[in-house]
Biopython code that builds the backbone (N, CA, C, O; Angstrom):
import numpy as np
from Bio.PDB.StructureBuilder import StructureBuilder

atoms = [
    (1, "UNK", "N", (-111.493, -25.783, 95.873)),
    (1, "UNK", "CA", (-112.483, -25.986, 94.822)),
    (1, "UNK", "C", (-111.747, -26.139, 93.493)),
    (1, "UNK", "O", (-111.186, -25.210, 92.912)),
    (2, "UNK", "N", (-111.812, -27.542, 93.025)),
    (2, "UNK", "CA", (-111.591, -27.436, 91.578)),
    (2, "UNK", "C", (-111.525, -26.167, 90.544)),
    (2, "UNK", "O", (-112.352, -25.276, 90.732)),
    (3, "UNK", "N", (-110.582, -26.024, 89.449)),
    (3, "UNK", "CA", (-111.164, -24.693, 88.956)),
    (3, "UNK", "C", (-112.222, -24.937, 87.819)),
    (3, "UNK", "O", (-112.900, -23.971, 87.470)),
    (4, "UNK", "N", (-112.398, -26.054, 87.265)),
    (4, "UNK", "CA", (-113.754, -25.894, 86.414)),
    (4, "UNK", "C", (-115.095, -25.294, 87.313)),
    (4, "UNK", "O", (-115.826, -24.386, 86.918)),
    (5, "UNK", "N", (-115.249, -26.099, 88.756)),
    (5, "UNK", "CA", (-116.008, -25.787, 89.351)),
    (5, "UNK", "C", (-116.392, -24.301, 89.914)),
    (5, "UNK", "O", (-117.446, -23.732, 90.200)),
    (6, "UNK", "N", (-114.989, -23.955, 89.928)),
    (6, "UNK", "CA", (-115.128, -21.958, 90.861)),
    (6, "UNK", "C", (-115.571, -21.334, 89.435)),
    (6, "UNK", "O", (-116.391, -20.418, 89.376)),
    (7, "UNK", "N", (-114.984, -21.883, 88.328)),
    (7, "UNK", "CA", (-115.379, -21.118, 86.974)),
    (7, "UNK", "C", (-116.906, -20.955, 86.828)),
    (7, "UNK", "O", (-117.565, -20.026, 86.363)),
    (8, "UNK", "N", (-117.318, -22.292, 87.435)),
    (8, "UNK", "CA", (-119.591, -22.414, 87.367)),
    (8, "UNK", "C", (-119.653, -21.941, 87.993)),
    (8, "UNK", "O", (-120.752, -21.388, 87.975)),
    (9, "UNK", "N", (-118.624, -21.449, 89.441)),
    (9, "UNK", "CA", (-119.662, -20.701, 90.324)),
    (9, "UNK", "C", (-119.691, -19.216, 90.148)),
    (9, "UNK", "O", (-120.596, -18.441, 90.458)),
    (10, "UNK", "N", (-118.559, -18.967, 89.605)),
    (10, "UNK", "CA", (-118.231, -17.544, 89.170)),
    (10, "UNK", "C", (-119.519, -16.732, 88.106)),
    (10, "UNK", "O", (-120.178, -15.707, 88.280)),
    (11, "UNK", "N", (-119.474, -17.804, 86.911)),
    (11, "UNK", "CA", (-120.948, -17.774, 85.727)),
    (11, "UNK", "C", (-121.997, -18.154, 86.470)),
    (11, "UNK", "O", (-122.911, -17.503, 85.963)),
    (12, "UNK", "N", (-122.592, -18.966, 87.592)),
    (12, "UNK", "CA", (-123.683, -18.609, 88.324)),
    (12, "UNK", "C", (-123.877, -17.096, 89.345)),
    (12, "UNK", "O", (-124.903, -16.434, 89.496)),
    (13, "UNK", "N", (-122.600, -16.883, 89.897)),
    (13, "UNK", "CA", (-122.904, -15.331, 90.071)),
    (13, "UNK", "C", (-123.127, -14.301, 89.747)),
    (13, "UNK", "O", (-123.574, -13.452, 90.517)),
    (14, "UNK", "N", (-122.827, -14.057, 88.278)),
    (14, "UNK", "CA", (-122.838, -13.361, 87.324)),
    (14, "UNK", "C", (-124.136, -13.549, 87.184)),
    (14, "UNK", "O", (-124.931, -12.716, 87.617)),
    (15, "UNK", "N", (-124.489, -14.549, 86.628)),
    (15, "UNK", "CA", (-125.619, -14.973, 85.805)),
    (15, "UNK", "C", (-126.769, -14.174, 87.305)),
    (15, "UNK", "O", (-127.269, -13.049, 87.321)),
    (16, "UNK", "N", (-126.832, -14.933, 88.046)),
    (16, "UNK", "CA", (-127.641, -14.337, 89.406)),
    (16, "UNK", "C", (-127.569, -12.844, 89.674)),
    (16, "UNK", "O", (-128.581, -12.456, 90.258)),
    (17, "UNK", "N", (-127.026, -12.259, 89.523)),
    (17, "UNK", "CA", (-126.085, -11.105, 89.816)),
    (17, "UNK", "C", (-127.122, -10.158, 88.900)),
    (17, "UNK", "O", (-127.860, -9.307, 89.397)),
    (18, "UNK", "N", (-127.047, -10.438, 87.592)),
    (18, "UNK", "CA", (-128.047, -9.968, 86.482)),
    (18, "UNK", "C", (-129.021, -9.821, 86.414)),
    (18, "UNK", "O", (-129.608, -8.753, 86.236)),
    (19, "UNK", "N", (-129.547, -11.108, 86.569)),
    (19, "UNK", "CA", (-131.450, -11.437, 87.054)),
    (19, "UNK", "C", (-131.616, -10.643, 88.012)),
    (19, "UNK", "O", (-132.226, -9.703, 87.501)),
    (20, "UNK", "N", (-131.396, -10.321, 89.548)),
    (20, "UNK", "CA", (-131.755, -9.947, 90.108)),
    (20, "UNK", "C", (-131.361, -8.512, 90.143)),
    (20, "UNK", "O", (-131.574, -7.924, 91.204)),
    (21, "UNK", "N", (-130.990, -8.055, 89.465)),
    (21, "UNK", "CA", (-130.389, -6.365, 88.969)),
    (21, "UNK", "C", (-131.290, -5.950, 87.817)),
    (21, "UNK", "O", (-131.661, -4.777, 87.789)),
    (22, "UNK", "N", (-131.755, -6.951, 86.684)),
    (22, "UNK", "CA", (-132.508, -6.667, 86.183)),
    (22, "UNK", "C", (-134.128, -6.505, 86.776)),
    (22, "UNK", "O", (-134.789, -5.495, 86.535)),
    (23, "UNK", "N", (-134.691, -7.733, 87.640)),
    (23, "UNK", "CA", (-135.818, -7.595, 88.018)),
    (23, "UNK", "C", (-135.991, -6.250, 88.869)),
    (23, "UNK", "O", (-136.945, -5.557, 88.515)),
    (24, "UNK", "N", (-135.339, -5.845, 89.770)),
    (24, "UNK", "CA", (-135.373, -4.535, 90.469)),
    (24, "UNK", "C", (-135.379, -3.526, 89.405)),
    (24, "UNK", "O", (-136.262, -2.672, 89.344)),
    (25, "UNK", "N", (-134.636, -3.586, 88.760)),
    (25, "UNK", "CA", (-134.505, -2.029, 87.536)),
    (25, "UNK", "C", (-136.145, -2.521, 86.732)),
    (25, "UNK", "O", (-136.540, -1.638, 85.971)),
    (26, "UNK", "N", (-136.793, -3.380, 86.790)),
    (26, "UNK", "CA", (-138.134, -3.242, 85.836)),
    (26, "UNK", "C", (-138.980, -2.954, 86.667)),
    (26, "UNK", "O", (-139.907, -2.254, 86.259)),
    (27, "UNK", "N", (-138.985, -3.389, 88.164)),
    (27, "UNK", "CA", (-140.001, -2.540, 88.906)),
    (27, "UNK", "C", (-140.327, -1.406, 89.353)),
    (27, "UNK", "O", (-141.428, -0.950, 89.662)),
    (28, "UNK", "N", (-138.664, -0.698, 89.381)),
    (28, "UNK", "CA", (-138.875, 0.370, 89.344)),
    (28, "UNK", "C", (-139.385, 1.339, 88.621)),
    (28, "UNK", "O", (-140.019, 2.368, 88.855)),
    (29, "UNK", "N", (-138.853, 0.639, 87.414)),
    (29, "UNK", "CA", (-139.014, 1.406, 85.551)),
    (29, "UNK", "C", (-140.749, 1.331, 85.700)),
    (29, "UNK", "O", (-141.387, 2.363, 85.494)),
    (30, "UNK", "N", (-141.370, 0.221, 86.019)),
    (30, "UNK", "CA", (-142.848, 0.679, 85.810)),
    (30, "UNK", "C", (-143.727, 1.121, 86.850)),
    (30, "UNK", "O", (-144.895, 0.805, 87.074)),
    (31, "UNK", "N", (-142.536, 2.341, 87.770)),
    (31, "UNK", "CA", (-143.452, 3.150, 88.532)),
    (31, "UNK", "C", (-142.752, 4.542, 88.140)),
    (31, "UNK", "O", (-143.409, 5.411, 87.568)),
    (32, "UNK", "N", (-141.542, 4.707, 88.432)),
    (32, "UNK", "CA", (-141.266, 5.693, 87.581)),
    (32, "UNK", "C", (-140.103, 5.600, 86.247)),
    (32, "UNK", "O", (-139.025, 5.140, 86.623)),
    (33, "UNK", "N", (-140.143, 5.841, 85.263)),
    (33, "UNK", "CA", (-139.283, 5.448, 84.200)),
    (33, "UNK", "C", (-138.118, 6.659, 84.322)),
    (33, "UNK", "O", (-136.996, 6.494, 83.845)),
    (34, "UNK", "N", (-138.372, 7.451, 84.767)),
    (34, "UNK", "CA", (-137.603, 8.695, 84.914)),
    (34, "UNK", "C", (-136.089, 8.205, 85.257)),
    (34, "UNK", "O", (-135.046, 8.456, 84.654)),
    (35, "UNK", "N", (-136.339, 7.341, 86.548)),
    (35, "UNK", "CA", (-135.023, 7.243, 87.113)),
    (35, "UNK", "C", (-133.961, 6.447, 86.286)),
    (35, "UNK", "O", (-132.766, 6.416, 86.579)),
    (36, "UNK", "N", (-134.557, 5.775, 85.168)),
    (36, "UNK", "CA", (-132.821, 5.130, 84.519)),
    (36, "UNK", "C", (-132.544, 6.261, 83.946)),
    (36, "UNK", "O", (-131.726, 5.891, 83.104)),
    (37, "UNK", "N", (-132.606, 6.874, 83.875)),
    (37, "UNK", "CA", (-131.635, 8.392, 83.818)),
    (37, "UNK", "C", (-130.407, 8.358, 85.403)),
    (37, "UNK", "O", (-129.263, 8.711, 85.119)),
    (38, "UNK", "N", (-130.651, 7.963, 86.935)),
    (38, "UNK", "CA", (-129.979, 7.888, 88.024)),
    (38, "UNK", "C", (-129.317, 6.791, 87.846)),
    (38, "UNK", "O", (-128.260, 6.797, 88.478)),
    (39, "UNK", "N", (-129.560, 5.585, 87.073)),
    (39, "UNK", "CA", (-128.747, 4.329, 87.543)),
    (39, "UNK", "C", (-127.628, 4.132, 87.134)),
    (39, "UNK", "O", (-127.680, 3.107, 86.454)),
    (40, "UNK", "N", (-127.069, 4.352, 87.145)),
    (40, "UNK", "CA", (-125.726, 4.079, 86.719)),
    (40, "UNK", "C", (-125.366, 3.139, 85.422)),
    (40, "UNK", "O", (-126.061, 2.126, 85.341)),
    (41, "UNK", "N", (-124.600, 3.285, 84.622)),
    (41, "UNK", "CA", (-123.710, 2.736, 83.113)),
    (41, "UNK", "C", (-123.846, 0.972, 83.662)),
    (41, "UNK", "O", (-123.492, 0.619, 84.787)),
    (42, "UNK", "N", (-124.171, 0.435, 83.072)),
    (42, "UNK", "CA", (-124.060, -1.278, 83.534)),
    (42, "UNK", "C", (-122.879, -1.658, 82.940)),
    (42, "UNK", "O", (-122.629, -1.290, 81.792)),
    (43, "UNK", "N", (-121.842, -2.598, 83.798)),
    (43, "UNK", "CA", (-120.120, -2.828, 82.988)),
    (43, "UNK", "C", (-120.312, -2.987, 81.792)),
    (43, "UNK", "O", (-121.347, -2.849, 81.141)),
    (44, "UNK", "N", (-119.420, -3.247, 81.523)),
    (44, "UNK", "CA", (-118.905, -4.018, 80.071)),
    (44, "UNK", "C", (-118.045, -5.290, 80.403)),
    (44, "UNK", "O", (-117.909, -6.180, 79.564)),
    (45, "UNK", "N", (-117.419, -5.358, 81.757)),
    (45, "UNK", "CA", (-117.135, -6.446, 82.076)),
    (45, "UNK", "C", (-117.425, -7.648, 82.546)),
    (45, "UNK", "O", (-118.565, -7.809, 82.982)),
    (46, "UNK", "N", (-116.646, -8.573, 82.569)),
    (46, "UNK", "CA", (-117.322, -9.634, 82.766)),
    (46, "UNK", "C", (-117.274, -10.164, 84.571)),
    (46, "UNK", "O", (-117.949, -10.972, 85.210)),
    (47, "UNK", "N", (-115.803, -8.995, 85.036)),
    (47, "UNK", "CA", (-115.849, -9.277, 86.272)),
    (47, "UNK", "C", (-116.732, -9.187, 88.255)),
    (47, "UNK", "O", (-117.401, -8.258, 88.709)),
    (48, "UNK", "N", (-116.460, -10.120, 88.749)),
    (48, "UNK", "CA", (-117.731, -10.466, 89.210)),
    (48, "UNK", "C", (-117.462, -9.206, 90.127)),
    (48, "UNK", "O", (-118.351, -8.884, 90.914)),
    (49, "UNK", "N", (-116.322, -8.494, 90.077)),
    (49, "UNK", "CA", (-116.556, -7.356, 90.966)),
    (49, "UNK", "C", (-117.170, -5.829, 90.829)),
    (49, "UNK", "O", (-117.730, -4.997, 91.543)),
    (50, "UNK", "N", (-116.635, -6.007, 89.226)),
    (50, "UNK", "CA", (-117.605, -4.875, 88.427)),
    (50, "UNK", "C", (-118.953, -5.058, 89.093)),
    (50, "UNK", "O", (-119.474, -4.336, 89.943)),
    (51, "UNK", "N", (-119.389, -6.111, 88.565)),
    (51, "UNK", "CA", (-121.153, -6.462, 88.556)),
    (51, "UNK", "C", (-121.957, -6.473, 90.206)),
    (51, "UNK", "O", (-123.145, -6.663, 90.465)),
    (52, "UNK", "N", (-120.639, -6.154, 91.269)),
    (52, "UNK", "CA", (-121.367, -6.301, 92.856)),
    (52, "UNK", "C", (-121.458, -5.157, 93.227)),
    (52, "UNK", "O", (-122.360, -4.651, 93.894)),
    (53, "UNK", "N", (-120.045, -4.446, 92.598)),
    (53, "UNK", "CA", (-120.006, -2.833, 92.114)),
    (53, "UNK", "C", (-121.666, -2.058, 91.991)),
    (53, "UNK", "O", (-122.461, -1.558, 92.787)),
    (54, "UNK", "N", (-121.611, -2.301, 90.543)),
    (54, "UNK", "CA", (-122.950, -1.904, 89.801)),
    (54, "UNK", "C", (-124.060, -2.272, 90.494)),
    (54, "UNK", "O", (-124.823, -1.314, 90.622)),
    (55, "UNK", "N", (-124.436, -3.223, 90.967)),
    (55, "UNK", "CA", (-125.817, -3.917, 91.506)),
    (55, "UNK", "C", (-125.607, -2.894, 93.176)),
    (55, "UNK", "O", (-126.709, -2.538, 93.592)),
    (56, "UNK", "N", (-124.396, -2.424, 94.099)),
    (56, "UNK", "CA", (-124.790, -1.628, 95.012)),
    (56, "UNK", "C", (-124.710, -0.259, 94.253)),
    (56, "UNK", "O", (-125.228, 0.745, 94.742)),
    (57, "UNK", "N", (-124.177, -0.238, 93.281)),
    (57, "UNK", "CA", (-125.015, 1.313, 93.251)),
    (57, "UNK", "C", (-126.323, 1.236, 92.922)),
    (57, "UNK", "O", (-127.109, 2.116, 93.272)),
    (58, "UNK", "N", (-126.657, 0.285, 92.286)),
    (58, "UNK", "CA", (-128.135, 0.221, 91.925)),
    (58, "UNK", "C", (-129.005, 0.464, 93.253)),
    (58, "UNK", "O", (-129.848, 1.360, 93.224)),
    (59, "UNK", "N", (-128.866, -0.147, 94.179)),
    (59, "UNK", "CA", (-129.453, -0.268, 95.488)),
    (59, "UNK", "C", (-129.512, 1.144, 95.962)),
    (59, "UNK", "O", (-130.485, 1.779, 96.368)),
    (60, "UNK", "N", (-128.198, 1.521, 95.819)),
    (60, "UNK", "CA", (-128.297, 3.052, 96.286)),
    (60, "UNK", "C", (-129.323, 4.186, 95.913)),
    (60, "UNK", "O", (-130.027, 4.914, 96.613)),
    (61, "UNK", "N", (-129.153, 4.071, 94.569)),
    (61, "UNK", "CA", (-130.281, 4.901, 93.924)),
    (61, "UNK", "C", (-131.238, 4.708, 94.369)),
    (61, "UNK", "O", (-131.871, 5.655, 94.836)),
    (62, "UNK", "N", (-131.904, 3.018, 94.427)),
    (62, "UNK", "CA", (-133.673, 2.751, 94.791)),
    (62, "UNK", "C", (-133.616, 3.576, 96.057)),
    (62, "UNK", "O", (-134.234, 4.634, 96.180)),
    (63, "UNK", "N", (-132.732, 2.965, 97.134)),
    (63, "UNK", "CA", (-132.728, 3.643, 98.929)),
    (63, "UNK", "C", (-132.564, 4.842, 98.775)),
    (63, "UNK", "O", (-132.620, 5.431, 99.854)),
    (64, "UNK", "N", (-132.297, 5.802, 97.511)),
    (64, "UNK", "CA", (-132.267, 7.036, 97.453)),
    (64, "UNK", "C", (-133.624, 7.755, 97.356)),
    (64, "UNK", "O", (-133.979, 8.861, 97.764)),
    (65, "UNK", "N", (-134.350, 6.670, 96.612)),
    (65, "UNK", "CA", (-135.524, 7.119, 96.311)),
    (65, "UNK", "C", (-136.908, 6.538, 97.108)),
    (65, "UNK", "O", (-137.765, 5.812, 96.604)),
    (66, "UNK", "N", (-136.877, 7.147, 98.715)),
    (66, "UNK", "CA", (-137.707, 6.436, 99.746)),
    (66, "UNK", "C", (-139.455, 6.552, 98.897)),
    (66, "UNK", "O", (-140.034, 5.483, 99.088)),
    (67, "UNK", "N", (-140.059, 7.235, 98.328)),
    (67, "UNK", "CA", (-140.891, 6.826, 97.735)),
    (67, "UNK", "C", (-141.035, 5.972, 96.938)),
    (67, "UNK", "O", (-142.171, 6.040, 96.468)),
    (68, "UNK", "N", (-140.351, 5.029, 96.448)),
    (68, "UNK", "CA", (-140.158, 3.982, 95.331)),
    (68, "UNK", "C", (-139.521, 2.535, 96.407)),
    (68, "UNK", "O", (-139.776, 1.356, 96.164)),
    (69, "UNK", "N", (-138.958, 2.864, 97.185)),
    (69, "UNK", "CA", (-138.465, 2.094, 98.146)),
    (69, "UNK", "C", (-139.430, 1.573, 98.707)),
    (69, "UNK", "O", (-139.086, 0.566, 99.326)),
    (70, "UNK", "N", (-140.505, 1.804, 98.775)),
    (70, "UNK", "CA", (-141.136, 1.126, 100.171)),
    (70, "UNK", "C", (-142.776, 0.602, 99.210)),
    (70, "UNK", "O", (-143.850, 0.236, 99.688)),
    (71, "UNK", "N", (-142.484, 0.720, 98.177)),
    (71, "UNK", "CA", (-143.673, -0.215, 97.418)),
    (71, "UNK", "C", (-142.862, -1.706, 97.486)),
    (71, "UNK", "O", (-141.692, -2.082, 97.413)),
    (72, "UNK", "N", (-144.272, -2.360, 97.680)),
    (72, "UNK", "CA", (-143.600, -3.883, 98.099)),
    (72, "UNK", "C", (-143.190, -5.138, 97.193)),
    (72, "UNK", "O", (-142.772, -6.260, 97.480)),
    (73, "UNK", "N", (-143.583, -4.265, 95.552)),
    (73, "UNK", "CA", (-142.962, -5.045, 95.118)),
    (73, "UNK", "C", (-140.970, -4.781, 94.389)),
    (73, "UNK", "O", (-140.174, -5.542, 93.838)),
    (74, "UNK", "N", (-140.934, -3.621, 94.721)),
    (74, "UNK", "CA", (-140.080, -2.962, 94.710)),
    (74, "UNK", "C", (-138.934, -3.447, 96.162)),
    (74, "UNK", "O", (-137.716, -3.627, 96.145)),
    (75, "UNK", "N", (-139.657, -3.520, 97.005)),
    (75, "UNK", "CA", (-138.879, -3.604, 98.088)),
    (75, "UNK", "C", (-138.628, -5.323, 98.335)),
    (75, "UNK", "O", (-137.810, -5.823, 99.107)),
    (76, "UNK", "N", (-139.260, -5.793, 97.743)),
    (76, "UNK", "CA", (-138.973, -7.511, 98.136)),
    (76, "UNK", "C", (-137.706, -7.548, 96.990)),
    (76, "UNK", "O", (-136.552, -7.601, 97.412)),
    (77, "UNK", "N", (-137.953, -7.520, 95.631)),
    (77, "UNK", "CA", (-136.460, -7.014, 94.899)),
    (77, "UNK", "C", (-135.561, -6.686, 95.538)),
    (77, "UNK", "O", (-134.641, -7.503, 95.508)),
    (78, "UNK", "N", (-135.360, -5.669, 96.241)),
    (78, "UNK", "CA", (-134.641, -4.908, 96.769)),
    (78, "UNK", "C", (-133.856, -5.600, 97.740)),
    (78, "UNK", "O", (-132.650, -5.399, 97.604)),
    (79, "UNK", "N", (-134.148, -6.288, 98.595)),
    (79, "UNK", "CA", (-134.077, -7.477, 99.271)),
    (79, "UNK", "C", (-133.678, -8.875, 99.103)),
    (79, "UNK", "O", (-133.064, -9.566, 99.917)),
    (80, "UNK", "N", (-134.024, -9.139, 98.164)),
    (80, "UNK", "CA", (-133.802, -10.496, 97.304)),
    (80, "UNK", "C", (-132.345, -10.022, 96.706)),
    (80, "UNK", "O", (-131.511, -10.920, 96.824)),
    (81, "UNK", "N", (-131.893, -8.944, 96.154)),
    (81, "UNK", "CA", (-130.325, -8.610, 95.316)),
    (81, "UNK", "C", (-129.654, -8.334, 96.671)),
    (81, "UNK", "O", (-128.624, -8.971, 96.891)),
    (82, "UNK", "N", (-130.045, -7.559, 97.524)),
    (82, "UNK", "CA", (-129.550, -7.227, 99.056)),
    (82, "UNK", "C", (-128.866, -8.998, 99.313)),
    (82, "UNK", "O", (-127.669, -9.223, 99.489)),
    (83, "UNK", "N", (-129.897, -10.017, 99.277)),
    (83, "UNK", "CA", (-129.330, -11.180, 99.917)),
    (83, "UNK", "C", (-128.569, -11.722, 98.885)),
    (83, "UNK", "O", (-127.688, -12.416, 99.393)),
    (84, "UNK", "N", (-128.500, -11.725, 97.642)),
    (84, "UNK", "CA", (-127.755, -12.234, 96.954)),
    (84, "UNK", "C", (-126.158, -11.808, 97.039)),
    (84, "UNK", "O", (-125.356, -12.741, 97.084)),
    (85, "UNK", "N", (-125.624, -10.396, 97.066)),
    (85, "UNK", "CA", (-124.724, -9.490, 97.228)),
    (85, "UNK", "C", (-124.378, -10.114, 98.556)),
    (85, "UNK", "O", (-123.166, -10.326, 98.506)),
    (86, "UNK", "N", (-124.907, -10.558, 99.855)),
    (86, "UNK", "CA", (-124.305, -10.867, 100.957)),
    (86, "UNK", "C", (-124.031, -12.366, 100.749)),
    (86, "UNK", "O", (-123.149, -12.727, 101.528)),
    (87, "UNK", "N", (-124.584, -13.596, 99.790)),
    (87, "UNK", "CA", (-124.069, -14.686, 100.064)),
    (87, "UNK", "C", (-122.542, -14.698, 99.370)),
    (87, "UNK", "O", (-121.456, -14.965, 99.884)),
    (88, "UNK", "N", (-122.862, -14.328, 98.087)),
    (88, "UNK", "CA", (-121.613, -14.142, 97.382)),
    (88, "UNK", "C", (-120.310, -13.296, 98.135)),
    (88, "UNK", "O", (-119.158, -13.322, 97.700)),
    (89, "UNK", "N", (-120.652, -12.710, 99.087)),
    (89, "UNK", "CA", (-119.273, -11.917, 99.722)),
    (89, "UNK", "C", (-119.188, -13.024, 101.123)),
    (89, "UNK", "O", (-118.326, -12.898, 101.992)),
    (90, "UNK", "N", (-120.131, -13.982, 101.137)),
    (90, "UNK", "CA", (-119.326, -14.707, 102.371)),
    (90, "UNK", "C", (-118.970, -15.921, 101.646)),
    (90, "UNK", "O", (-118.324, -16.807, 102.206)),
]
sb = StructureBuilder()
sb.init_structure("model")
sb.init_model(0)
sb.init_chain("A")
sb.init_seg("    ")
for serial, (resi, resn, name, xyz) in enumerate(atoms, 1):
    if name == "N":
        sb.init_residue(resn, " ", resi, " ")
    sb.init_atom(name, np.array(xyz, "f"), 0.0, 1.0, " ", f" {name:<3s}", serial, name[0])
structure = sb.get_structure()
């Protein structure tokens, strides 16, 4: 792969990586707000391993929290960053 090109794909993972880390952290936030107190520090970096890092601990926390887990809009999130995290590692 060209490197301008791995560079877009790198800033589309990121970029993806975000959105879908953010949409899960707002569904949760508007059932219970309590828990961004559990989620973990979001990087400061820009690297894409920090950010696959951060997005499974994020996961962890929700699967920590089986009452919040299994509301469905919570859980299709949950799912949707789940598949994102597996295309990017193959």
């Amino acid at each position: 792969m060209p490197h301008i090109q791995k560079h877009v794909s790198i800033k589309n993972h990121l970029k993806n990586f975000y959105n879908r880390n953010q949409k899960l952290r707002k569904a949760v936030y508007q059932i219970d707000e309590s828990l961004k107190e559990k989620f973990p520090s979001k990087p400061t970096s820009n690297e894409v391993k920090d950010k696959v890092d951060y997005c499974l601990q994020v996961i962890q926390v929700v699967e920590s929290q089986p009452h919040i887990e299994v509301i469905p809009a919570v859980k299709e999130k949950l799912n949707v960053l789940k598949e994102v995290i597996e295309d990017y590692k193959e």
